[in-house]
Structures are given as C-alpha cells and as structure tokens.
PDB file with SEQRES, HELIX, SHEET and CRYST1 records, atoms N, CA, C and O in Angstrom:
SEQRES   1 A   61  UNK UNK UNK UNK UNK UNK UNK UNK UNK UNK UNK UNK UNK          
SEQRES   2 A   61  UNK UNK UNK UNK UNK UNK UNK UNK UNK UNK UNK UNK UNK          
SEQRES   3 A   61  UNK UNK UNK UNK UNK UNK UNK UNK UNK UNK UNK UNK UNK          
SEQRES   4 A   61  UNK UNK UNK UNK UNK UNK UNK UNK UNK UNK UNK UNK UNK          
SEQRES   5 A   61  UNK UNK UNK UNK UNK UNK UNK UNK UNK                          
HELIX    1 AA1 UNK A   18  UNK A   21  1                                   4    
SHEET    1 AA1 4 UNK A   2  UNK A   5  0                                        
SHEET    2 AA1 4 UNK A  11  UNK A  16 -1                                        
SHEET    3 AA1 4 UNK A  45  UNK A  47  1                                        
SHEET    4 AA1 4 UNK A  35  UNK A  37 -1                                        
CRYST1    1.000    1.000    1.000  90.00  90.00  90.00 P 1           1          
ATOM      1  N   UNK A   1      46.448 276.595  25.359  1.00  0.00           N  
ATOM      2  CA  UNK A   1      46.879 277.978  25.348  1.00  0.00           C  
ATOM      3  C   UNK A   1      46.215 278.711  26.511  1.00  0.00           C  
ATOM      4  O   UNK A   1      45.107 278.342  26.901  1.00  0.00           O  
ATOM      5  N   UNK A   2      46.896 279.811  27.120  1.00  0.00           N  
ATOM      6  CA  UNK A   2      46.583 280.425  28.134  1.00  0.00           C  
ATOM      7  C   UNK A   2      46.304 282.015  27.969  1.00  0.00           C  
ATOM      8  O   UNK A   2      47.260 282.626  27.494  1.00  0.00           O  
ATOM      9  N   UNK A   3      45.394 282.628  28.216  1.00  0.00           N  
ATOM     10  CA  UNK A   3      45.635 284.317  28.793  1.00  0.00           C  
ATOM     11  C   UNK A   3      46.385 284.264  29.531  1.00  0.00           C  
ATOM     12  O   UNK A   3      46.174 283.511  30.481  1.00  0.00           O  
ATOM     13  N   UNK A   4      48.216 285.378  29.459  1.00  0.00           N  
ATOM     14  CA  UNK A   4      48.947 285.726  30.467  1.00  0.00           C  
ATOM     15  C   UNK A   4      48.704 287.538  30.711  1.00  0.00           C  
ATOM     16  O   UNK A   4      48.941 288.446  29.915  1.00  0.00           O  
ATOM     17  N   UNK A   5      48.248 287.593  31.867  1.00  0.00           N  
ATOM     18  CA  UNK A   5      48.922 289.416  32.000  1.00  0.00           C  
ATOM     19  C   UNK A   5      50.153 289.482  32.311  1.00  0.00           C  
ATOM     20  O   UNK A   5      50.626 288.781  33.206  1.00  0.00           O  
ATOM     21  N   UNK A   6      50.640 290.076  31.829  1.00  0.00           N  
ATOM     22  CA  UNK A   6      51.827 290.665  32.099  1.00  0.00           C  
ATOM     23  C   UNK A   6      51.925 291.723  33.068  1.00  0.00           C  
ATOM     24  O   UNK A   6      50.912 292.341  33.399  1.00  0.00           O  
ATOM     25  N   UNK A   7      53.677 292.131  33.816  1.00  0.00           N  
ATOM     26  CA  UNK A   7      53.571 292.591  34.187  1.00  0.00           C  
ATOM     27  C   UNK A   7      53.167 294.417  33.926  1.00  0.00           C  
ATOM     28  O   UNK A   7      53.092 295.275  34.806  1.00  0.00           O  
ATOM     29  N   UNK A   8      52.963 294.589  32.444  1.00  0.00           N  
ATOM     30  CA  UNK A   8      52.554 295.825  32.733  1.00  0.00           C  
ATOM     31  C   UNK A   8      51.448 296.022  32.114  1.00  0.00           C  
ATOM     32  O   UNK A   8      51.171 296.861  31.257  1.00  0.00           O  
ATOM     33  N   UNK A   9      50.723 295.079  32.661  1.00  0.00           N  
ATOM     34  CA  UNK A   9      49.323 294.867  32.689  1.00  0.00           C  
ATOM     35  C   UNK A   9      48.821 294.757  31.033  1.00  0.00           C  
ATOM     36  O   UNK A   9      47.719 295.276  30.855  1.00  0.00           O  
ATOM     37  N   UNK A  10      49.384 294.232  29.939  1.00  0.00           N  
ATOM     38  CA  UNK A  10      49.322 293.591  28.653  1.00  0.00           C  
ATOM     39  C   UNK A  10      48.812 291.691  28.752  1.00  0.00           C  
ATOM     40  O   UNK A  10      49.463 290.746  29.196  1.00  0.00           O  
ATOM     41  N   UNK A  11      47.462 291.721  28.157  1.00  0.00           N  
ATOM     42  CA  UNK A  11      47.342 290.671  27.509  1.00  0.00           C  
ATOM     43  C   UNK A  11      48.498 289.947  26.547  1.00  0.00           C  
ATOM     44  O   UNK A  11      49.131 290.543  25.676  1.00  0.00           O  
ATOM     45  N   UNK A  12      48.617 288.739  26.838  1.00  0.00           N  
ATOM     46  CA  UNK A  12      49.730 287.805  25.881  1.00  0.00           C  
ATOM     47  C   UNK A  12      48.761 286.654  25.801  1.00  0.00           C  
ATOM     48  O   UNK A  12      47.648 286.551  26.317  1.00  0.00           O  
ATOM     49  N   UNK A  13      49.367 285.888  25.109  1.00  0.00           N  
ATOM     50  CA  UNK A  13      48.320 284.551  24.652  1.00  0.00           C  
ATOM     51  C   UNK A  13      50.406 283.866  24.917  1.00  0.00           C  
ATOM     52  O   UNK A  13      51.539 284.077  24.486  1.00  0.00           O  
ATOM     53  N   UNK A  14      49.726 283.095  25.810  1.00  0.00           N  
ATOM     54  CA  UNK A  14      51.006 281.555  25.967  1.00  0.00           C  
ATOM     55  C   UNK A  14      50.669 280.253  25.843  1.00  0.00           C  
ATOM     56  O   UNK A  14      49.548 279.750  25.923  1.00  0.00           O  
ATOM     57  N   UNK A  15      51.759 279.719  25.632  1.00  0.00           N  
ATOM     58  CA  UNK A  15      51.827 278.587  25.221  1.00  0.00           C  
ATOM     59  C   UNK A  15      52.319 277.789  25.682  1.00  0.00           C  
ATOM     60  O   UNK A  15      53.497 278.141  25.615  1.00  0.00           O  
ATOM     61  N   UNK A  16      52.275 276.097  26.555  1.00  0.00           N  
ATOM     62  CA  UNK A  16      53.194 275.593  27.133  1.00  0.00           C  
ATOM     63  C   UNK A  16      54.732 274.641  26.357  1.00  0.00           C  
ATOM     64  O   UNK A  16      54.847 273.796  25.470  1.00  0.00           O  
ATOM     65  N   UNK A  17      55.709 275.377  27.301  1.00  0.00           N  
ATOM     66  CA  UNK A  17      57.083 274.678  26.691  1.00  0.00           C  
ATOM     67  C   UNK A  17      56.921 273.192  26.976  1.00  0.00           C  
ATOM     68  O   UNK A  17      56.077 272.888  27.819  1.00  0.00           O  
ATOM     69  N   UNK A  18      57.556 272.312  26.437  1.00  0.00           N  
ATOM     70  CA  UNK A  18      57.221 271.225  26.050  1.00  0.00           C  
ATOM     71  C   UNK A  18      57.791 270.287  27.683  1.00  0.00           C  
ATOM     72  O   UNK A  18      57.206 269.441  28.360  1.00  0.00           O  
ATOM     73  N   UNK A  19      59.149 270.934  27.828  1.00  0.00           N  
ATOM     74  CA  UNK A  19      59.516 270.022  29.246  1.00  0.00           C  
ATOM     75  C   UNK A  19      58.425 270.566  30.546  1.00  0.00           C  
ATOM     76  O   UNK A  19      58.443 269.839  31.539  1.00  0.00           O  
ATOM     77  N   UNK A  20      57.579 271.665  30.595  1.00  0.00           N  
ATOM     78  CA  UNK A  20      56.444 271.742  31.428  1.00  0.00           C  
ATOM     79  C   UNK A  20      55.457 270.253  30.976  1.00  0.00           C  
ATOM     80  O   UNK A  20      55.252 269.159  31.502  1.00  0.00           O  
ATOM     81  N   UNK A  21      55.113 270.806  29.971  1.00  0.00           N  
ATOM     82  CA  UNK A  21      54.345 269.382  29.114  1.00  0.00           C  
ATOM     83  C   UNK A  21      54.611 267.957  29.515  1.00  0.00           C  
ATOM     84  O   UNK A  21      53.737 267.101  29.652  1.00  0.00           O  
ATOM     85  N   UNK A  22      55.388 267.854  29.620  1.00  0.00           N  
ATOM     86  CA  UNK A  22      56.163 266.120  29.725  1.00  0.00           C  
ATOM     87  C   UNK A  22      56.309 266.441  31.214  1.00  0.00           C  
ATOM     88  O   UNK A  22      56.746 265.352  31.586  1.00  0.00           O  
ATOM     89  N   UNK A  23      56.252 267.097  32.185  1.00  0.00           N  
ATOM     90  CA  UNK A  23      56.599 266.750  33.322  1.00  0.00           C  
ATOM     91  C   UNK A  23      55.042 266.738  33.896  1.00  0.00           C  
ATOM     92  O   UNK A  23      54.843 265.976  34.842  1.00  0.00           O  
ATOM     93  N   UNK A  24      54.145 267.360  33.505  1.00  0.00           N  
ATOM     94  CA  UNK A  24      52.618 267.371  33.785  1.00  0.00           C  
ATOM     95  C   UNK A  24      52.435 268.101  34.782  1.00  0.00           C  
ATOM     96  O   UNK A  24      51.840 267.725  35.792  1.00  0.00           O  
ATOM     97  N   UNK A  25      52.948 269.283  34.608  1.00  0.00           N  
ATOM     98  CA  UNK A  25      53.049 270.658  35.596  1.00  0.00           C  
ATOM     99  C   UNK A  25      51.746 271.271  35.405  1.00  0.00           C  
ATOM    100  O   UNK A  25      51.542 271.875  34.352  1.00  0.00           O  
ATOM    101  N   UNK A  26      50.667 271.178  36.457  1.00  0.00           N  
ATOM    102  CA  UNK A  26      49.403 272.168  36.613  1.00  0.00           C  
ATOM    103  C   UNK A  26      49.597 273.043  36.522  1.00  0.00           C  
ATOM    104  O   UNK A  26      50.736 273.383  36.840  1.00  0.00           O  
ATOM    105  N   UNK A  27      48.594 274.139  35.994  1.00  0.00           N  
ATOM    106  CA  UNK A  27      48.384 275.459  35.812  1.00  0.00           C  
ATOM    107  C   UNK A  27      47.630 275.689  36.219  1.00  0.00           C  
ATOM    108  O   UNK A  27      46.766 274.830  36.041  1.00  0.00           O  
ATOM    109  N   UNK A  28      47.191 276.804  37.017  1.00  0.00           N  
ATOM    110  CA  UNK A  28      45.764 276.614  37.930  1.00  0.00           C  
ATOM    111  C   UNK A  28      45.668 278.404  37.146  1.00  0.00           C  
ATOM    112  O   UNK A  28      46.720 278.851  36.690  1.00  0.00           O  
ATOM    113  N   UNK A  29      44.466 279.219  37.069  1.00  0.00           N  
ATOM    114  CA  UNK A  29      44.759 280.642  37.139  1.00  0.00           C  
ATOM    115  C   UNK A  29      45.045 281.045  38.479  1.00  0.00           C  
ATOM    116  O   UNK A  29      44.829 280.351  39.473  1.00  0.00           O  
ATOM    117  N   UNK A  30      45.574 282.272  38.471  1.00  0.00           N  
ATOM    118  CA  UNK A  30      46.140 283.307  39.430  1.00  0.00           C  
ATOM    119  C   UNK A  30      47.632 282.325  39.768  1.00  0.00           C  
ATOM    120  O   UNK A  30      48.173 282.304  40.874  1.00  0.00           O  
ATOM    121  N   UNK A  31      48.120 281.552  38.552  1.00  0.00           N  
ATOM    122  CA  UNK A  31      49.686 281.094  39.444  1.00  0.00           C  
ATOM    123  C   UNK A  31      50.474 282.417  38.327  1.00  0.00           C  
ATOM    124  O   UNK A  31      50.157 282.879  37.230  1.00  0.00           O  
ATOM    125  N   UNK A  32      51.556 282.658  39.242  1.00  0.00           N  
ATOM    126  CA  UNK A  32      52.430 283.284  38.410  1.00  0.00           C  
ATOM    127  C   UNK A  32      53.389 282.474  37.756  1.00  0.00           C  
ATOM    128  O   UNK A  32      53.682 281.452  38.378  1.00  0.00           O  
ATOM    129  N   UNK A  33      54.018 282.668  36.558  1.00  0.00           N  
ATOM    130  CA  UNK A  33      54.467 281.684  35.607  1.00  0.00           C  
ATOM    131  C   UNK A  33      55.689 282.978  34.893  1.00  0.00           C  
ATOM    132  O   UNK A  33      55.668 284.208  34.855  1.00  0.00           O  
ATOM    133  N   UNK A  34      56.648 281.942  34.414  1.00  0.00           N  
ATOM    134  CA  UNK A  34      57.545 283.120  33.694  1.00  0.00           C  
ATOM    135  C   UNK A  34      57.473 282.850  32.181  1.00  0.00           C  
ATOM    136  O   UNK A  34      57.942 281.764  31.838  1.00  0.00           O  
ATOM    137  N   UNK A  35      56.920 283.721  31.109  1.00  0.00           N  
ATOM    138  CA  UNK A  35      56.817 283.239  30.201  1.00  0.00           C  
ATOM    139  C   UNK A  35      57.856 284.820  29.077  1.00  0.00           C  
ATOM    140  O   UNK A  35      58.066 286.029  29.165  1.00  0.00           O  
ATOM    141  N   UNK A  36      58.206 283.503  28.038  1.00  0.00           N  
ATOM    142  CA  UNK A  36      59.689 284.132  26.675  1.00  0.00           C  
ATOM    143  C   UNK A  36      58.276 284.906  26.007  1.00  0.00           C  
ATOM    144  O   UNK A  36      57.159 284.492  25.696  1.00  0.00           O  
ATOM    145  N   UNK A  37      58.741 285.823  25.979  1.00  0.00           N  
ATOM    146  CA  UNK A  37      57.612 286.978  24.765  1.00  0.00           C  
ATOM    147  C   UNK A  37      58.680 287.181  23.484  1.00  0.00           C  
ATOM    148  O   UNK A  37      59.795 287.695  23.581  1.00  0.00           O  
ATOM    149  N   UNK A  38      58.192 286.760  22.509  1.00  0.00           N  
ATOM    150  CA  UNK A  38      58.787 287.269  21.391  1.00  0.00           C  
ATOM    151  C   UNK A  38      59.199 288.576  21.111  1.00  0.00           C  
ATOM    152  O   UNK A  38      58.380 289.473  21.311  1.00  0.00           O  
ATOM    153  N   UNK A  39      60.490 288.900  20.618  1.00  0.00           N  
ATOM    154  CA  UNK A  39      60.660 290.407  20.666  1.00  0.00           C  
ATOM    155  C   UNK A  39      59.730 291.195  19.026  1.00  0.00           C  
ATOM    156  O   UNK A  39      59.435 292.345  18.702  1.00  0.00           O  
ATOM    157  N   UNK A  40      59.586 290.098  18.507  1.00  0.00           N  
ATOM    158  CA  UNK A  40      58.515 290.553  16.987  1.00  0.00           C  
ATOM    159  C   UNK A  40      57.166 290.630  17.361  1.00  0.00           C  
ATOM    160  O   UNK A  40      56.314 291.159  16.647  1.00  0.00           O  
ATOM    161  N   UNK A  41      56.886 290.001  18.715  1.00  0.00           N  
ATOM    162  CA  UNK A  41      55.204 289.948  18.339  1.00  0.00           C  
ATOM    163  C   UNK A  41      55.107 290.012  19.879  1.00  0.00           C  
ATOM    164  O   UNK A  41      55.224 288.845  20.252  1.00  0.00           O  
ATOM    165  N   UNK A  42      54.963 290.748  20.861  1.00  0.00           N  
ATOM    166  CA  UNK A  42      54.416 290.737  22.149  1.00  0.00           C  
ATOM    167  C   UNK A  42      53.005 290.172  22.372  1.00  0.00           C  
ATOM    168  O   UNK A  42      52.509 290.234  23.497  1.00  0.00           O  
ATOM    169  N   UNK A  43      52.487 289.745  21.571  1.00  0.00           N  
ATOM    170  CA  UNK A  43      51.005 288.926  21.978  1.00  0.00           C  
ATOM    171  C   UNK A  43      50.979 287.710  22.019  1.00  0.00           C  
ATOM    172  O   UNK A  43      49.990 287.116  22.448  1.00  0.00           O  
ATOM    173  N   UNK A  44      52.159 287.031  21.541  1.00  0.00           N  
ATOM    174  CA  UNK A  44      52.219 285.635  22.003  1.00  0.00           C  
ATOM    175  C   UNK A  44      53.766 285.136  23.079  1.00  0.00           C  
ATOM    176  O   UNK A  44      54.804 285.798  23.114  1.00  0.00           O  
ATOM    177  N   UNK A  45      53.526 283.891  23.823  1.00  0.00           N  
ATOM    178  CA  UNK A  45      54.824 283.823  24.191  1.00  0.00           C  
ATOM    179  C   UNK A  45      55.048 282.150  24.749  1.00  0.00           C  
ATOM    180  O   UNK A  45      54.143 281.363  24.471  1.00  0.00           O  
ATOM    181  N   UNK A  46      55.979 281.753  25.353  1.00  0.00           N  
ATOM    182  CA  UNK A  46      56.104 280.532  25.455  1.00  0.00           C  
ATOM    183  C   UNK A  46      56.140 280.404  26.785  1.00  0.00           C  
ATOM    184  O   UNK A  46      57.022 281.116  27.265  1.00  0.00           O  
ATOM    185  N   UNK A  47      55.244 279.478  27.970  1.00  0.00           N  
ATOM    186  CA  UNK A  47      55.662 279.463  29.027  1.00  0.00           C  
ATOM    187  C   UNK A  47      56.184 278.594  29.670  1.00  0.00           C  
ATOM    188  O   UNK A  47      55.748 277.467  29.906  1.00  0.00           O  
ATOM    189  N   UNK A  48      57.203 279.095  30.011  1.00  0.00           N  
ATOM    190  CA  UNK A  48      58.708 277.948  30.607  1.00  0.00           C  
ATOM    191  C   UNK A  48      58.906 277.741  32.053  1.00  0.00           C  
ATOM    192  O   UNK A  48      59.763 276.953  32.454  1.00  0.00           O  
ATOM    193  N   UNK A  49      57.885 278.650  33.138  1.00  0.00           N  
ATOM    194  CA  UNK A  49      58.500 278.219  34.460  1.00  0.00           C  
ATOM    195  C   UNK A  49      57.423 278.074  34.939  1.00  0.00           C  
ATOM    196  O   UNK A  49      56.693 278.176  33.953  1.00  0.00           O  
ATOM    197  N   UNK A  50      56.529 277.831  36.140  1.00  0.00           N  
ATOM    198  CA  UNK A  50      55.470 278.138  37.265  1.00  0.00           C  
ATOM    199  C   UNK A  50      56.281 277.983  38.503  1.00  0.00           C  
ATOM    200  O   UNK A  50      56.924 277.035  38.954  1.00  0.00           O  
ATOM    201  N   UNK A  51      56.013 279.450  39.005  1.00  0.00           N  
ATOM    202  CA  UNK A  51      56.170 279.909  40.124  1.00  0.00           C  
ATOM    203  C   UNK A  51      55.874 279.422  41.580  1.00  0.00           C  
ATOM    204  O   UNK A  51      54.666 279.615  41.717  1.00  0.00           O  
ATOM    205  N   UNK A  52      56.312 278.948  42.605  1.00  0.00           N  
ATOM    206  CA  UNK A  52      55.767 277.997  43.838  1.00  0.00           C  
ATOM    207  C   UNK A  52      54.937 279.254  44.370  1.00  0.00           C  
ATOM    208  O   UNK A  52      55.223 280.451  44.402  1.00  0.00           O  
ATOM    209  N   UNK A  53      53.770 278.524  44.787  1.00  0.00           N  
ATOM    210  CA  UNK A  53      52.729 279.069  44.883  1.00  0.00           C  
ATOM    211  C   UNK A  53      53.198 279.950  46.620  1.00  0.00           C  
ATOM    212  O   UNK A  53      53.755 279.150  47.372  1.00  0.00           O  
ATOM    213  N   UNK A  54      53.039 281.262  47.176  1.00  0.00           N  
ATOM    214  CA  UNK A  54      53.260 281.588  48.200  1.00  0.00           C  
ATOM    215  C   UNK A  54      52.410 280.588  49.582  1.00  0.00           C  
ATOM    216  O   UNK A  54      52.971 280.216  50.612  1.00  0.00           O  
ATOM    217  N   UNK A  55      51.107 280.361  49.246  1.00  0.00           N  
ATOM    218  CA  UNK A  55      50.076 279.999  50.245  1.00  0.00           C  
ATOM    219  C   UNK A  55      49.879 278.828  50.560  1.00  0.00           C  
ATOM    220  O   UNK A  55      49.280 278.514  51.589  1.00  0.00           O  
ATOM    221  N   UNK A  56      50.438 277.854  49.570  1.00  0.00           N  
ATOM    222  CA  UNK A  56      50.895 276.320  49.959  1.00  0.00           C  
ATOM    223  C   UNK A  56      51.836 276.253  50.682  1.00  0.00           C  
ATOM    224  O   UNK A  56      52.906 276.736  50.313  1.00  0.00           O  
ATOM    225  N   UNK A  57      51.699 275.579  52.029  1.00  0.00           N  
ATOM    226  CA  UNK A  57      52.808 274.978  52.811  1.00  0.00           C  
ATOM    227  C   UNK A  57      53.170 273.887  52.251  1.00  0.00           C  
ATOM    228  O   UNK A  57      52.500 272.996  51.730  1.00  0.00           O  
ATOM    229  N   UNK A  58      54.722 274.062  52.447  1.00  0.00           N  
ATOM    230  CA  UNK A  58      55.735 272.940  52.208  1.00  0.00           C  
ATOM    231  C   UNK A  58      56.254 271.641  53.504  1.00  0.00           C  
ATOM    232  O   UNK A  58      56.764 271.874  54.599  1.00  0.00           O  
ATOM    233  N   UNK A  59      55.961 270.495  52.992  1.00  0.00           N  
ATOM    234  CA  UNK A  59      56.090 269.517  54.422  1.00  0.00           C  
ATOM    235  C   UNK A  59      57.387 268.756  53.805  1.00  0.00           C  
ATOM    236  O   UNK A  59      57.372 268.202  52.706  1.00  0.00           O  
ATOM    237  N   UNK A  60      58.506 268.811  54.669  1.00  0.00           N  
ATOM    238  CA  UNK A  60      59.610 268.012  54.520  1.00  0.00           C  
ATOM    239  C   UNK A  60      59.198 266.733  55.762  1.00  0.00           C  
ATOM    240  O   UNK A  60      58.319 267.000  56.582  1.00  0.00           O  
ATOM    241  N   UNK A  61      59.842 265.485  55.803  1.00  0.00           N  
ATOM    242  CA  UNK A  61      59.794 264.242  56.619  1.00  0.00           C  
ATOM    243  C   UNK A  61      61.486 264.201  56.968  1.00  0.00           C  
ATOM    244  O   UNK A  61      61.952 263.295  57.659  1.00  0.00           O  
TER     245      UNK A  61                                                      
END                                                                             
C-alpha cells in the first residue's frame, strides 16, 4: 500500500491493481500514477497506471 496525494492536495491510501502487479511495474516515490478513488470513501483507491517519468531519457536502436 502506498500514500497518494492527490491532486488537490488530499491524502489517499492506494493500492496496487493486480495487472501493475503481474507485470512488476516499480514504484519509486515522487512518480505520478493514476489512481480509481472510490466515490464512497475518498481515502482509499486503486492504482492502475504509472506515469513515464519526464527526466528519463528514452533510447530507441
């Protein structure tokens, strides 16, 4: 489980979706990530994407 801020600056507690899980997608802090907030409970949520990092260069061959 993770601390997410949100964007309007709200603590959430996330959770990883399972095809992140099985693909063995790092989470580092400070990545931005898109995570489902429950519309009953805004303090928890599920996180389903990570964002490509701006400051890593990309090398094609």
């Amino acid at each position: 489980m993770f601390r997410v801020r949100l964007d309007n600056e709200a603590l959430s507690l996330g959770y990883i979706s399972g095809k992140i899980r099985r693909s063995f997608i790092r989470k580092l802090p400070r990545d931005r990530v898109k995570i489902k907030v429950s519309h009953y409970d805004s303090t928890g949520g599920r996180i389903t994407y990570r964002f490509p990092n701006k400051d890593s260069a990309v090398f094609q061959l």
